[in-house]
N, C-alpha and C positions, 0 to 999 in steps of 0.2 A: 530510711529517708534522711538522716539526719550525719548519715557520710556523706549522701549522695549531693546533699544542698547546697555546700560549698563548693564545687562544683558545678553544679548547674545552673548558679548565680553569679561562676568566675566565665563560664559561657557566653552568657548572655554578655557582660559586661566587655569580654573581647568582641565579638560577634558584631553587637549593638553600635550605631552610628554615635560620636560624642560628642557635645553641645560645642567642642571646641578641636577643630579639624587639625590644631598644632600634638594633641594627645595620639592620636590617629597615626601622624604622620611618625613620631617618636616609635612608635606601639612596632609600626612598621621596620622602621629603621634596624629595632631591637629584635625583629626577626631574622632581616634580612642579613646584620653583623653576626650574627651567630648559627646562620644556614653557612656563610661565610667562611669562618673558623670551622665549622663541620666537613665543609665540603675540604676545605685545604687539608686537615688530620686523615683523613681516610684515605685521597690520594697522596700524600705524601708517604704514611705508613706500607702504602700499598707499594709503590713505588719503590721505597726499603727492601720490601718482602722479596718484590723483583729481580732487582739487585743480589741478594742474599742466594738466592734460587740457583742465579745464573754462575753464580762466584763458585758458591760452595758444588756447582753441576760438574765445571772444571775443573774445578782444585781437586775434585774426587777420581780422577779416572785414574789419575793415578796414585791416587791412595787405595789401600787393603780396606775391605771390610773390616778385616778384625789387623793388628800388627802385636806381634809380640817381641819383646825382648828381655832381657836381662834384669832382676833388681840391683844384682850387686856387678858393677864389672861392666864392660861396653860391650866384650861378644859373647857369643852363642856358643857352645861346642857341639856340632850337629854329627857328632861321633854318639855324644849321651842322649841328643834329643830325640822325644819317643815321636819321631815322625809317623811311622805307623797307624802308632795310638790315632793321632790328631786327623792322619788326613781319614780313617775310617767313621770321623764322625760326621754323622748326614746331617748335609749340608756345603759341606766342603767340596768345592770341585779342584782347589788349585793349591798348595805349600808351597812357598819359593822362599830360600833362603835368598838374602840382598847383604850387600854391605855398603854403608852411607858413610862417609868420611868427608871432612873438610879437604880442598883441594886448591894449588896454584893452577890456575891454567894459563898457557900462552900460543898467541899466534899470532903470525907478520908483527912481528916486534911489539904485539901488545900483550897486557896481562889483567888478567882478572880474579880474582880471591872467589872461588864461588864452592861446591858439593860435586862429588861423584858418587854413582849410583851404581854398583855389580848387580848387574843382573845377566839370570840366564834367558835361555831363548824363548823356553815355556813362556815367561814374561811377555817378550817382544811378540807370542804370538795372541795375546789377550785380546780380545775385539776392545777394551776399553784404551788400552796404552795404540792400540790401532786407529783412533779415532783422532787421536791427538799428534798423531806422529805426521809431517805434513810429506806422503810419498811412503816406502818402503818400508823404511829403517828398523829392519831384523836382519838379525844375523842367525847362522848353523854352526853348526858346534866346528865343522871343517874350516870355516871361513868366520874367526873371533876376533877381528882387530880395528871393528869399526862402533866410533861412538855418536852416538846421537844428543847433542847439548840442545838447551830454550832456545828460543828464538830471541831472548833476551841477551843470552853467553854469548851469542853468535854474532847479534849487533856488536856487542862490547869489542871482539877480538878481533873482529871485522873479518867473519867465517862467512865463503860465498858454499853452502851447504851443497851447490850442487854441481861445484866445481870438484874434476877427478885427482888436483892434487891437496885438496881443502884438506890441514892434518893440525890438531890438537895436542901441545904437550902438556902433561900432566904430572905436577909436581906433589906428591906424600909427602908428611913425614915420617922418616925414620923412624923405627920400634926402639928404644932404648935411649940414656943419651948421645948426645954428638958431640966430637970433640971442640969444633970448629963450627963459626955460624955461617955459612955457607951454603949455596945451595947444591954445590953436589957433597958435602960431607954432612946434611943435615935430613937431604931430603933421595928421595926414589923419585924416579921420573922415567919414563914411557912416553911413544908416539902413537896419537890412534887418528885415523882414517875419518873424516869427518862423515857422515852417510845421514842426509836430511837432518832436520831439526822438528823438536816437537813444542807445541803450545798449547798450555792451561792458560795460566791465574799469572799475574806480571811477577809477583815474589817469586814462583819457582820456578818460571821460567828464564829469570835473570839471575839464577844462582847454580842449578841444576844441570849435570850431564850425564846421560847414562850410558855406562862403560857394562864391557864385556865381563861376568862376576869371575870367573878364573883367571884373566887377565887383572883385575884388581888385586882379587886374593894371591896372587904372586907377587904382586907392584909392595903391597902394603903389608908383607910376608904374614899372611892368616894360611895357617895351614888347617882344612877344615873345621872353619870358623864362617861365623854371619854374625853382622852387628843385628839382625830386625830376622825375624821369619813373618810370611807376608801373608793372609790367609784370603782368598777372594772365591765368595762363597755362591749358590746359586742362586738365580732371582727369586725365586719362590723362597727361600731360605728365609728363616727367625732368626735374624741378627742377633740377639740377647739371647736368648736358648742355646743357637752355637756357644758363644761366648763363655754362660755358664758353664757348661759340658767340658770346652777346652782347659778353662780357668779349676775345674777338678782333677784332671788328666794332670796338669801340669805342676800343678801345685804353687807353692807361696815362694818360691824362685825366680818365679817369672811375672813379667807385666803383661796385659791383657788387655788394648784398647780400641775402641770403634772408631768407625769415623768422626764423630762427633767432637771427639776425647782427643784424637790425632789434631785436630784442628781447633783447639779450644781457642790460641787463640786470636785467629780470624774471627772464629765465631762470636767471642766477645767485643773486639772490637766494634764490629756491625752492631752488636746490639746496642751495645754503648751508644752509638751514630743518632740509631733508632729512638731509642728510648731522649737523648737529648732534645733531636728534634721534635720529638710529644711531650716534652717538658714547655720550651720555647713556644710551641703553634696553642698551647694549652694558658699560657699566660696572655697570651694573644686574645683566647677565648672569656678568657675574667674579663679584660677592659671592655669587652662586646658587651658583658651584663649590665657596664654600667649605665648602657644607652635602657637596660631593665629595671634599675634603681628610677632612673629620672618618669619614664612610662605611669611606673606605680604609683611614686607621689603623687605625680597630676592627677590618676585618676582617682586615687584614694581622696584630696581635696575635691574635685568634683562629686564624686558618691558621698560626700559627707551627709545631706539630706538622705539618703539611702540608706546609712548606718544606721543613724537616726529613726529612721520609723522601722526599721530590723528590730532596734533595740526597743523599741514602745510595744514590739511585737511578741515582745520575750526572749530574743537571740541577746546571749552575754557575750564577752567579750572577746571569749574563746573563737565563737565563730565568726565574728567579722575579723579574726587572723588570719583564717582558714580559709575566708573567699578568698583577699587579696595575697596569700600565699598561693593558692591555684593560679591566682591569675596569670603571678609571677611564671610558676611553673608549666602555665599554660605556652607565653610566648616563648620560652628555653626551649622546649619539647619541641613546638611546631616549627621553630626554625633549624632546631638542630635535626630531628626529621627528614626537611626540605634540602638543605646540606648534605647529607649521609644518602638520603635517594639521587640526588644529583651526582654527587663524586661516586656510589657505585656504577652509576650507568655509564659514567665515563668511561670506569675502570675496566669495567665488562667491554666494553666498547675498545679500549684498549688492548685488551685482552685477546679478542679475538679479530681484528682490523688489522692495529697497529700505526693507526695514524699517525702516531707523534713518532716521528724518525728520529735517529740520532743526528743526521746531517747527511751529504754528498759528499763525496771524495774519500772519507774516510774507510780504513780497512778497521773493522769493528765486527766485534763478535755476533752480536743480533744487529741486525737490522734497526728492529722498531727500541723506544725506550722497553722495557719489561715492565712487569706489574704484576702483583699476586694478590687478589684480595683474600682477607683469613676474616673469618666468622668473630674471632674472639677479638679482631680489632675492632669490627661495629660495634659487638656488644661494649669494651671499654669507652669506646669514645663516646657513645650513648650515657654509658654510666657516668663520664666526665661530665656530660655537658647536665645528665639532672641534679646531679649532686652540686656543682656548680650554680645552676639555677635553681634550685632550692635555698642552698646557702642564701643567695645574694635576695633571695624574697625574702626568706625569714627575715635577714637582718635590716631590711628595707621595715619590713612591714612592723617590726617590736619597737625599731626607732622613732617611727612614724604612730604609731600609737602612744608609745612613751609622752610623747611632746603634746600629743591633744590632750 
């Protein structure tokens, strides 16, 4: 009884009508500031989450499940490499050696500094690099002289992707040094066929063009060589299971990375994004409490008569903390609550609707804004707002006794 009473005395005391309707109105306020800040952290993180979702859904299609390469050195020598070994391990449906190199490119008199990508056909026929590719764009081992650049290279060099004489020259450097700084004594250079273009995520599709891999490995003289082996595994597949298995096959030679790991960091900067703006909307949520500071004074000077005959009662000092620390923690809880059920039903709502559009006219990848709500962000922001309204009761409420 004697947990439960502070408590059911901080109850009554919100609950109960008070002899002065300006405590009421505050009482209110201090819910409704802090449903407020709840409801803005949950859709905003959610919103994040959305974001992140949609980014990292892109950016992956044409990333490997697993990528391997080299510890010491840029390539591969897929003469030594125990391919065999790796693609027998289940899981594995696809091996493709790639080579990634920095590249000039030009066309109609412009140039662009961006990457080119060797790949074989195997590749071009992935249902995921098919998803992204806007039209055909595969080629057969008979017919290797067509390259598929972003949609970003392709604004840059002002590529009409689906014009028949649309053609990309591709500047390398040189293996060795060069005598001369020049670009034909510096560099290798090739013409390819431009055949559609493809779109992810804006970084690599403004950087990225993917070329035929034996027409690279000739351009950039790799005689059975790969800078990356590319491992893209089945859906049902244990991503870290393969992993470990390949990472014993292959030993301390080679590096061994997931998606995750491939993309660290996109990855971090979002979170970075994320975590800023729940720093921000969380400061936001303090100055809410103060409208909880001002609440409890008044009612603690009104309840002074109440303490009072508590105390003629036998309750020490301890427990008339413990009402008005409830109380405190009372109004935190029921607005931040109020908050968190409001911004999920939104979310949810969001979710599956999509009311909130991005705009008209625009060519955009979703439609609606995105949103993801995650369990562990209610539970934080919950934990923000009591630990927060705890805080600002206690220190409300020891000050506030100190001075009687």
């Amino acid at each position: 009884m004697s947990v439960r009473l502070p408590l059911f005395i901080a109850k009554r005391y919100l609950l109960a009508k008070k002899s002065h309707n300006l405590i009421d109105i505050i009482t209110w306020i201090s819910i409704i500031g802090i449903s407020v800040g709840a409801f803005a952290l949950i859709v905003v993180l959610s919103a994040f989450n959305g974001l992140e979702q949609v980014i990292s859904s892109m950016s992956s299609r044409l990333t490997p499940d697993l990528q391997i390469a080299a510890v010491k050195g840029k390539t591969i020598d897929m003469t030594a490499f125990p391919m065999a070994q790796v693609k027998a391990v289940q899981g594995v449906e696809h091996l493709i050696p790639t080579i990634t190199d920095d590249a000039l490119l030009r066309a109609n008199d412009k140039q662009h500094i961006g990457q080119v990508k060797g790949v074989g056909a195997e590749y071009m026929m992935l249902n995921r690099v098919k998803a992204v590719v806007l039209g055909d764009g595969q080629w057969t081992e008979g017919n290797n002289d067509f390259a598929v650049p972003g949609v970003g290279v392709a604004w840059h060099l002002g590529i009409n992707a689906y014009s028949p004489y649309a053609m990309v020259r591709v500047y390398v450097p040189k293996r060795g040094d060069a005598s001369q700084m020049s670009l034909e004594s510096s560099f290798n250079s090739g013409v390819l066929t431009v055949q559609n273009v493809f779109q992810t995520e804006q970084e690599l599709d403004e950087k990225m063009v993917l070329v035929p891999f034996d027409w690279l490995s000739g351009l950039i003289e790799y005689d059975h060589k790969a800078t990356q082996m590319e491992l893209f595994l089945a859906p049902d597949a244990e991503v870290q299971k393969v992993k470990k298995e390949v990472i014993a096959i292959l030993g301390e030679g080679y590096s061994v990375k997931d998606q995750q790991e491939q993309q660290a960091t996109l990855n971090k900067i979002m979170r970075s994004e994320k975590w800023a703006v729940y720093v921000i909307l969380t400061f936001i949520l303090i100055l809410s409490t103060f409208n909880v500071v001002g609440s409890l004074s008044m009612l603690m000077i009104e309840k002074r008569k109440d303490t009072e005959i508590l105390k003629a009662m036998g309750a020490d000092k301890r427990l008339i903390q413990k009402i008005f620390i409830h109380e405190g923690l009372l109004i935190s809880v029921a607005g931040g609550l109020i908050g968190l059920l409001l911004g999920i039903l939104l979310v949810l709502l969001q979710q599956k609707y999509g009311f909130v559009k991005f705009g008209t006219g625009g060519n955009y990848v979703v439609d609606a804004y995105p949103v993801l709500l995650k369990m562990k962000d209610v539970l934080l922001i919950f934990a923000t707002i009591f630990v927060v309204g705890c805080t600002s009761s206690l220190l409300t409420v020891r000050h506030a006794m100190r001075r009687n």
